[in-house]
N, C-alpha and C positions, 0 to 999 in steps of 0.2 A: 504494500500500500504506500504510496507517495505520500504526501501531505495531504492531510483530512482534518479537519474540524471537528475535536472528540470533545467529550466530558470524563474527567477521572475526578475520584475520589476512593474510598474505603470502598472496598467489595462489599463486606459483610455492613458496616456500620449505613451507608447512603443508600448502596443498593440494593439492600439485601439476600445479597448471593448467600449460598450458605456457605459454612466456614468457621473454623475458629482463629481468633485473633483479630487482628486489624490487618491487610492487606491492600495492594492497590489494583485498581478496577481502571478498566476504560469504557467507556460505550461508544459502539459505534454504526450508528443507522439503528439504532433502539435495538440493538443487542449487547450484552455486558461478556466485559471477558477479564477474568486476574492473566495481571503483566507480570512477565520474566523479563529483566533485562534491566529494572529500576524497581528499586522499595519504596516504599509509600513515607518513608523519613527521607528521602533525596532531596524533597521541597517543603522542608521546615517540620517542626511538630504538626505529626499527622492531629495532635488532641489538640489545639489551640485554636482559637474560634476560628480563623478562616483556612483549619488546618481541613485535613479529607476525612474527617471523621467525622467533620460537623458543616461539610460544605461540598458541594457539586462543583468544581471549577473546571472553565472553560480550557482548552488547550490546541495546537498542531502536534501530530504525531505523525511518523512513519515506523512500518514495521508489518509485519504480515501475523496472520492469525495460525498457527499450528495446533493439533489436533484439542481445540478448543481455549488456546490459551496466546493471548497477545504477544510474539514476541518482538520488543524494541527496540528499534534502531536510534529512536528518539522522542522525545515528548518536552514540548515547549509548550509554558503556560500563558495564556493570552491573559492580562490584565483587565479586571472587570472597569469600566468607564464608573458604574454605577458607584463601584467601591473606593475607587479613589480619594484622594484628601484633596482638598483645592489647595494649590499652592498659595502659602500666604506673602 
């Protein structure tokens, strides 16, 4: 898969995959898949409020899906507009 337009977060905690622990998920085209290739601490405390345990966030990824599980080449998080701080 080239660059696509996912959502990652917590498998088990956002999207209810089953599971134990906290792990990281992608979705893609309204299917969820847990990622090899990145842990779900690569981009900060997964438990801190805008961490993936408590939040959906937007991203670009490449990487293809093997016998049912994401494997990545890459995952870049897109910055929510909404969440921003206005610069002062």
């Amino acid at each position: 898969m080239e660059k696509k337009a996912v959502e990652v977060a917590c498998g088990e905690c956002m999207f209810k995959m089953p599971g134990k622990g906290c792990d990281l998920a992608i979705k893609i085209d309204g299917a969820t898949y847990f990622v090899d290739g990145r842990k779900i601490d690569d981009f900060g405390d997964a438990h801190a409020d805008d961490g993936f345990c408590n939040a959906v966030r937007k991203a670009v990824a490449t990487g293809e899906v093997v016998d049912g599980r994401f494997k990545a080449k890459s995952i870049q998080l897109v910055e929510d507009k909404k969440a921003s701080k206005p610069k002062s």
